[in-house]
C-alpha positions as a Markdown table, in Angstrom:
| # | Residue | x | y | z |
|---|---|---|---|---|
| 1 | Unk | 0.0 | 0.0 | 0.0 |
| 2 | Unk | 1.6 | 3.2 | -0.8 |
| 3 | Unk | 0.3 | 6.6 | 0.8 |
| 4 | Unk | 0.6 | 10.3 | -0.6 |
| 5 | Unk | 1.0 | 12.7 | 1.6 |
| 6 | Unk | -0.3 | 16.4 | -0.1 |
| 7 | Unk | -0.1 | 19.5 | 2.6 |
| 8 | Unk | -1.2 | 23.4 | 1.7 |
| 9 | Unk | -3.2 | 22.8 | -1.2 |
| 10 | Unk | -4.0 | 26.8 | -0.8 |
| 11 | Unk | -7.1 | 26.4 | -3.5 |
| 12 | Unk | -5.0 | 25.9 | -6.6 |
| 13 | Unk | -6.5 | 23.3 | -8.4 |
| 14 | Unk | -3.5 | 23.5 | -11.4 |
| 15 | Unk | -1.3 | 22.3 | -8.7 |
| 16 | Unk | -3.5 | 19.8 | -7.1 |
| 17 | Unk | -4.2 | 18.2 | -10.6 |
| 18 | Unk | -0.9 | 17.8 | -10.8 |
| 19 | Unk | -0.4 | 16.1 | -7.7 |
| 20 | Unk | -3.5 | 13.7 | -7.9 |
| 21 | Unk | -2.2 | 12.8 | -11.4 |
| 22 | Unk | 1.6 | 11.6 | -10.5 |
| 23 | Unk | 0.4 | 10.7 | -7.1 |
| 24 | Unk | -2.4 | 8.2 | -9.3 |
| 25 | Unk | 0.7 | 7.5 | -11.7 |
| 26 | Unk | 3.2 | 6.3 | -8.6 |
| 27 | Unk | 0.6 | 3.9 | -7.5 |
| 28 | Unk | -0.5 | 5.6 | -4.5 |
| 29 | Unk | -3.8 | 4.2 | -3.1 |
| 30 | Unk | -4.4 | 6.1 | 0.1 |
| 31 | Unk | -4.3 | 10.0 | 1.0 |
| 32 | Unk | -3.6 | 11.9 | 3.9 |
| 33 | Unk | -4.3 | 15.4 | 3.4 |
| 34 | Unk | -2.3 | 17.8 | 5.9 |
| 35 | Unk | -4.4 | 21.4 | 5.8 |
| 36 | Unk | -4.4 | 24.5 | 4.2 |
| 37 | Unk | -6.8 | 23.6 | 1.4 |
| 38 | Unk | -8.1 | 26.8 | 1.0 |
| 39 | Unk | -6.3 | 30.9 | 0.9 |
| 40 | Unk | -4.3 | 32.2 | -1.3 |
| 41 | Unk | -5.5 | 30.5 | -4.7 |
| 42 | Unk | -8.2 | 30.6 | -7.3 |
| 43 | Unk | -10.5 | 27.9 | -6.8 |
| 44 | Unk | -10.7 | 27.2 | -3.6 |
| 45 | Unk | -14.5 | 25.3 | -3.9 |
| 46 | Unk | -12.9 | 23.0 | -6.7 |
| 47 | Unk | -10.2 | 21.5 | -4.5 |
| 48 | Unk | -12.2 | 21.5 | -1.5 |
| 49 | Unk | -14.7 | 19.3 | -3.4 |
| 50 | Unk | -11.6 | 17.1 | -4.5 |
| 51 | Unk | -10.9 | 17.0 | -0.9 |
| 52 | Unk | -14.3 | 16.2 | 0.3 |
| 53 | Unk | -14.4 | 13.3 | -2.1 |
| 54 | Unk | -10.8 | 12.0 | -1.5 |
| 55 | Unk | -12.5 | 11.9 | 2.3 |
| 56 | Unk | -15.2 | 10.4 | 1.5 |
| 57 | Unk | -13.0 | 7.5 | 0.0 |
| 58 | Unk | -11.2 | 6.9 | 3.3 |
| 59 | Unk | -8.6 | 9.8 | 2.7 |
| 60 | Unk | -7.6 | 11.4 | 6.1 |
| 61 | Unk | -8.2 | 15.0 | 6.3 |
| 62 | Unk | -6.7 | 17.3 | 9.2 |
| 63 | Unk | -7.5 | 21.4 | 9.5 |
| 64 | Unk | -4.9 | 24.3 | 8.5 |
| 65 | Unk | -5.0 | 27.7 | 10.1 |
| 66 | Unk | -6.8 | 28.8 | 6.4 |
| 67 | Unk | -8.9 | 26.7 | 7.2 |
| 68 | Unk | -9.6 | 27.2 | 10.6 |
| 69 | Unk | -9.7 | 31.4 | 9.4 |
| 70 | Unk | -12.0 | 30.6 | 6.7 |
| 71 | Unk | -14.3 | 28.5 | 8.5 |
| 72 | Unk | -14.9 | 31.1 | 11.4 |
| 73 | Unk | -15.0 | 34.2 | 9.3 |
| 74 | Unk | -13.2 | 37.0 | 9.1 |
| 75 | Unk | -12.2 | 38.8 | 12.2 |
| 76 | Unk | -12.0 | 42.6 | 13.0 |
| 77 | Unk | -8.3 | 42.6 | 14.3 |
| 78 | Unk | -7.2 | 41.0 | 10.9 |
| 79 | Unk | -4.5 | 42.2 | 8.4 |
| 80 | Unk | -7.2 | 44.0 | 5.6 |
| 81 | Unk | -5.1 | 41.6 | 2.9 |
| 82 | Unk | -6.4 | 38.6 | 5.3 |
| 83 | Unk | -9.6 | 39.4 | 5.7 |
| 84 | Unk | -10.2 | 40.1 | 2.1 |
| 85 | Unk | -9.1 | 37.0 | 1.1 |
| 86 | Unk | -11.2 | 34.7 | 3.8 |
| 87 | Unk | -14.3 | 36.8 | 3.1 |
| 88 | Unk | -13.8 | 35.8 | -1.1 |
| 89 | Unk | -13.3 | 32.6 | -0.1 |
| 90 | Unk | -16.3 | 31.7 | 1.9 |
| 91 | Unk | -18.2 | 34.1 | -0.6 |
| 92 | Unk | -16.8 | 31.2 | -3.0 |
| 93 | Unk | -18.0 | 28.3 | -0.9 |
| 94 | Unk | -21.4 | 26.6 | -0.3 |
| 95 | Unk | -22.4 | 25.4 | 3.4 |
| 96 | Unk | -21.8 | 21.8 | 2.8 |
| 97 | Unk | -18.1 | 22.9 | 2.3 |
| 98 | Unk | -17.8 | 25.3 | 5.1 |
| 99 | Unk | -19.1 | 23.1 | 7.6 |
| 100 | Unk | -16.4 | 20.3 | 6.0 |
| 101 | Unk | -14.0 | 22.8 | 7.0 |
| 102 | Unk | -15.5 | 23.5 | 10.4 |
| 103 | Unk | -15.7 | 19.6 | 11.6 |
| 104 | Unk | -12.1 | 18.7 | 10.4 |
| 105 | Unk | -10.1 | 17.4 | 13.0 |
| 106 | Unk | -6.2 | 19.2 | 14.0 |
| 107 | Unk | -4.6 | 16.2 | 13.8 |
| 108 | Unk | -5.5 | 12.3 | 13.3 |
| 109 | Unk | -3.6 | 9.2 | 13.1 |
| 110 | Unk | -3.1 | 6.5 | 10.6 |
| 111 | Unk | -2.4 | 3.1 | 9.8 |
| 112 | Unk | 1.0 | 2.7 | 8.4 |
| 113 | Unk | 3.7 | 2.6 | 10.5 |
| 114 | Unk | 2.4 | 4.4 | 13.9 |
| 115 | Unk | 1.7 | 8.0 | 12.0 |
| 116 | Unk | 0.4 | 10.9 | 13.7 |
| 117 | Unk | -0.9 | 13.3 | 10.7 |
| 118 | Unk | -1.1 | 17.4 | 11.9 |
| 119 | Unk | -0.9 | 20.4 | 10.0 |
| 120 | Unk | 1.6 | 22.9 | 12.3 |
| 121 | Unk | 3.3 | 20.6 | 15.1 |
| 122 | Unk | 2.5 | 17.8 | 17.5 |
| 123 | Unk | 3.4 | 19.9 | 20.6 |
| 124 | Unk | 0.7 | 22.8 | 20.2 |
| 125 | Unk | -1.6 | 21.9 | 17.0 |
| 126 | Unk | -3.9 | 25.4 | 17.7 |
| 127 | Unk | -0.9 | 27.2 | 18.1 |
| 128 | Unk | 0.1 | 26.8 | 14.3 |
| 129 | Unk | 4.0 | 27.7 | 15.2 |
| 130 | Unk | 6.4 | 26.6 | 12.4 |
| 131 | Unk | 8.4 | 23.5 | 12.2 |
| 132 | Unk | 11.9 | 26.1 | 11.6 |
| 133 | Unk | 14.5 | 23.7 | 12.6 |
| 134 | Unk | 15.9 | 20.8 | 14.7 |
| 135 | Unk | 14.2 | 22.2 | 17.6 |
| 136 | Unk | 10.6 | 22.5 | 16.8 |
| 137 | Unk | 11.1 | 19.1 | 15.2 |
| 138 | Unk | 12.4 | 17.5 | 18.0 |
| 139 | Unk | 9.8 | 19.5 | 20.5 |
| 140 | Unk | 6.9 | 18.1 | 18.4 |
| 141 | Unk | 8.3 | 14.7 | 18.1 |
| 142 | Unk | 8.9 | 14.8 | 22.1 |
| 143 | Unk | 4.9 | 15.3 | 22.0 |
| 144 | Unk | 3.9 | 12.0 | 20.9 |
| 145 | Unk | 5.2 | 8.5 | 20.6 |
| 146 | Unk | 4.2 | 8.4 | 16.8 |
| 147 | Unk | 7.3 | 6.8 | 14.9 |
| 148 | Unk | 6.3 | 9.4 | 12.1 |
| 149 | Unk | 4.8 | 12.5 | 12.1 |
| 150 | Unk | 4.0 | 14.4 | 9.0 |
| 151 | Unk | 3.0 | 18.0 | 9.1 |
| 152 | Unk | 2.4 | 20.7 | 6.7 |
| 153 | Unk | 2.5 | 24.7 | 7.6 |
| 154 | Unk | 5.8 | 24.6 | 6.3 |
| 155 | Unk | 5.9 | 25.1 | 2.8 |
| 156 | Unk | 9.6 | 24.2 | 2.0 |
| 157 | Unk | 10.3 | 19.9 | 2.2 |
| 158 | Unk | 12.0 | 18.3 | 5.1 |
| 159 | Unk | 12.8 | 15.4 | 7.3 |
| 160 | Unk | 14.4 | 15.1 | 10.5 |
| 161 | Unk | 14.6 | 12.5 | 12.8 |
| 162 | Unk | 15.3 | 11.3 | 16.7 |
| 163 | Unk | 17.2 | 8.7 | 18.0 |
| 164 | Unk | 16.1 | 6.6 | 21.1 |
| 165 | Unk | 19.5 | 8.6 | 23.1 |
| 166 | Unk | 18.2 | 11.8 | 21.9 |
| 167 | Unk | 20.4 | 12.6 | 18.9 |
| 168 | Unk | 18.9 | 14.8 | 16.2 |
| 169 | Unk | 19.2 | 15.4 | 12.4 |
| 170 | Unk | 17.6 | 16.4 | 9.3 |
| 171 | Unk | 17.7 | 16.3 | 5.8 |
| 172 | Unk | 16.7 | 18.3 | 2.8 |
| 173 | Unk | 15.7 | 16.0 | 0.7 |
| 174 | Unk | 16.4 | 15.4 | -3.0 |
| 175 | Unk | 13.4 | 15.1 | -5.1 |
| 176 | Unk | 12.5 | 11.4 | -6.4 |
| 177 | Unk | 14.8 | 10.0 | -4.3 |
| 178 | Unk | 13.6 | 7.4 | -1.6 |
| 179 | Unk | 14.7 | 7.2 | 1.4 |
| 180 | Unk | 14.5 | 4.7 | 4.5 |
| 181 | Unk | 13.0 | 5.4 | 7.8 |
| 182 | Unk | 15.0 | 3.2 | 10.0 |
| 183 | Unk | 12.2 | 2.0 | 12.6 |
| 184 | Unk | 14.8 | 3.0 | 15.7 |
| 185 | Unk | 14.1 | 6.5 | 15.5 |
| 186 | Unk | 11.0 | 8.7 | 15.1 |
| 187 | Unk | 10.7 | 10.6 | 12.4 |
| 188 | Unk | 9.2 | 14.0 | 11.2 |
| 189 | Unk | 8.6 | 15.3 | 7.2 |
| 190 | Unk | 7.2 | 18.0 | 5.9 |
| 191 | Unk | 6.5 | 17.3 | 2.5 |
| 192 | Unk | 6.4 | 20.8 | 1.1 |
| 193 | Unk | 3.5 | 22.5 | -0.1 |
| 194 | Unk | 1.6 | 21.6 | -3.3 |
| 195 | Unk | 0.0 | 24.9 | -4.3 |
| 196 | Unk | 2.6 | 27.5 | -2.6 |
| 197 | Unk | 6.0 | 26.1 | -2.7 |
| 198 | Unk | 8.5 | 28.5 | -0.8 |
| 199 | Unk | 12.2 | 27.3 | -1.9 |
| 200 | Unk | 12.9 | 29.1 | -5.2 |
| 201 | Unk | 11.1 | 25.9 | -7.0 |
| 202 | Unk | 7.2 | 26.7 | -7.8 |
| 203 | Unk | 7.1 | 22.7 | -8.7 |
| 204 | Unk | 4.3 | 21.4 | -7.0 |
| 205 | Unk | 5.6 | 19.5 | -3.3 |
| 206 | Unk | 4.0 | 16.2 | -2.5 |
| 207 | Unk | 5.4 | 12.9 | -0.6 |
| 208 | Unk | 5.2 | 9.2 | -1.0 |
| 209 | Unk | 5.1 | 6.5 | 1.8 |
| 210 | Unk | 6.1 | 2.9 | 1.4 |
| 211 | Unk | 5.1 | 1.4 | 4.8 |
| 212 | Unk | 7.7 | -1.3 | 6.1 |
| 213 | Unk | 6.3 | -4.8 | 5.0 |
| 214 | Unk | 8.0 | -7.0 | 7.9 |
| 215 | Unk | 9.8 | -5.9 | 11.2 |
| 216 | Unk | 12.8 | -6.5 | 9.2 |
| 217 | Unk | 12.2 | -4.0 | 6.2 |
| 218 | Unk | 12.3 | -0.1 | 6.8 |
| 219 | Unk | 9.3 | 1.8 | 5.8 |
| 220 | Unk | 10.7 | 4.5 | 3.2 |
| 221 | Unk | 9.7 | 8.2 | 1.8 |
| 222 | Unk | 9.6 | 9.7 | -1.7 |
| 223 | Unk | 9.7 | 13.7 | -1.9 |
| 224 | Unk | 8.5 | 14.7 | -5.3 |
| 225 | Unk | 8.4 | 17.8 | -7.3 |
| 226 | Unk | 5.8 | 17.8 | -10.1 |
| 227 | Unk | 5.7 | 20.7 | -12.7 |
| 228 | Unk | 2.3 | 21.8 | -13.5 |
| 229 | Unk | 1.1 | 25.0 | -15.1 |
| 230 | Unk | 1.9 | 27.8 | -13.1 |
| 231 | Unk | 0.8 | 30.4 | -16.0 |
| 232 | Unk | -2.8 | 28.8 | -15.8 |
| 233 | Unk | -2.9 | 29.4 | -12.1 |
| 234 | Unk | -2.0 | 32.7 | -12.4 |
| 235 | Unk | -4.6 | 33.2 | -14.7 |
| 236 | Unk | -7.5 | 31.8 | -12.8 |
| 237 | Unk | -5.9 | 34.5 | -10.0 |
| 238 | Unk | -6.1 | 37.3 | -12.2 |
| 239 | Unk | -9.7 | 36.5 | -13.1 |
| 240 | Unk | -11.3 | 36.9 | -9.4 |
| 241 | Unk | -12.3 | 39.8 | -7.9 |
| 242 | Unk | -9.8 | 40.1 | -5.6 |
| 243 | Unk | -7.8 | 43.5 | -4.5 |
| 244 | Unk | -5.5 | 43.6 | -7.4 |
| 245 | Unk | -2.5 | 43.8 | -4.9 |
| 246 | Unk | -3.2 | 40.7 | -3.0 |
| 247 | Unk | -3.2 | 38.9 | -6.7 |
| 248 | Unk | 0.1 | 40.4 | -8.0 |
| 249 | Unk | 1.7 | 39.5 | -4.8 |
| 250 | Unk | 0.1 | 35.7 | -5.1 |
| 251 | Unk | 0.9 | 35.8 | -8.7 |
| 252 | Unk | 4.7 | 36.1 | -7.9 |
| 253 | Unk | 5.2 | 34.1 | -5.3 |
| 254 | Unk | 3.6 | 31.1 | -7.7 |
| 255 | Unk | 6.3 | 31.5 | -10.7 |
| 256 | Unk | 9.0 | 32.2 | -8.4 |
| 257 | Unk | 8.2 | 29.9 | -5.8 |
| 258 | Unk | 8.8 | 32.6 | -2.7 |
């Protein structure tokens, strides 16, 4: 059984195509979905119903702060760029979909291999602080005994992991390149975000997940980059209403990947 793991979606269903389609390609028969499936991108009601469906076929689903924002409306002390983009977004969504949003859980866990699934950290889910570094990762892995965490929030990939003594690392990891997950340690990846990437790349970020078939096999993880069309995106952007500012700002950061 092989999983895909897709985080921060952020409504751009160009990107999430993309994803679907290699994930589909790779073999991948199960989804977890890590948050952030709405903000920032055109068609935000299109990927949640992709979402809703990919639930409805056993997918696990956890809540982003878009989400979360989205769901609850928009709030007076919010940045005006903020609140202009949750209040389009719910404009753009029926009830059905905002309820979705509403009930999702902040984190779940899974079948293969003892995985805890959460959108910011393990250590303070509502808080939605960043994975930045060794620390965080090892704070949020201290949370729970999960042998794998996978979060989102984070919209660059990487893994780090934990030895039973305490000993921490991490890798950036190289893109279609799989690599074992030792059962010793716990582990933590962030597999990057689909619809925003953030590392100079604006390739769609996605991961897969081979879960260890004996005690003596190590489960192993797949980072993938997927090209998709970032000019078609952009496009769909430029045709909302939203404040032209907010979409020349979004509009960069998806064909330079900032």
């Amino acid at each position: 059984m092989r999983w895909a793991f897709i985080t921060d979606i952020h409504a751009n269903r160009q990107a999430f195509e993309a994803v679907l389609a290699d994930a589909r390609a790779q073999g991948a028969t199960r989804y977890a979905l890590l948050g952030d499936f709405v903000g920032y991108g055109a068609d935000p009601a299109w990927v949640l119903g992709q979402v809703m469906a990919l639930a409805t076929d056993g997918a696990i689903a956890v809540q982003g702060n878009h989400d979360e924002a989205v769901a609850q409306g928009s709030m007076p002390g919010m940045h005006p760029d903020a609140r202009a983009v949750v209040d389009w977004t719910r404009a753009q969504l029926n009830e059905d979909q905002l309820r979705f949003l509403a009930r999702l859980p902040m984190q779940a866990h899974g079948e293969p291999g003892h995985c805890l699934f959460v959108h910011a950290n393990a250590f303070d889910p509502r808080g939605w602080e960043y994975v930045l570094g060794r620390a965080e990762a090892v704070r949020s892995m201290h949370a729970s005994p999960a042998r794998l965490q996978v979060c989102g929030h984070m919209h660059e990939p990487m893994l780090f992991h934990l030895s039973g003594t305490g000993k921490a690392g991490d890798f950036r990891p190289v893109a279609g390149v799989p690599m074992p997950l030792p059962g010793h340690r716990q582990w933590l990846a962030i597999p990057g975000s689909c619809g925003q990437p953030r590392d100079g790349n604006p390739a769609a970020c996605y991961a897969l997940f081979d879960p260890a078939k004996s005690e003596l096999d190590d489960a192993r993880i797949t980072f993938q980059r997927v090209a998709y069309d970032v000019d078609a995106a952009c496009a769909a952007l430029r045709a909302t209403d939203l404040p032209p500012a907010i979409v020349e700002r979004l509009t960069r950061r998806l064909s330079l990947g900032e």
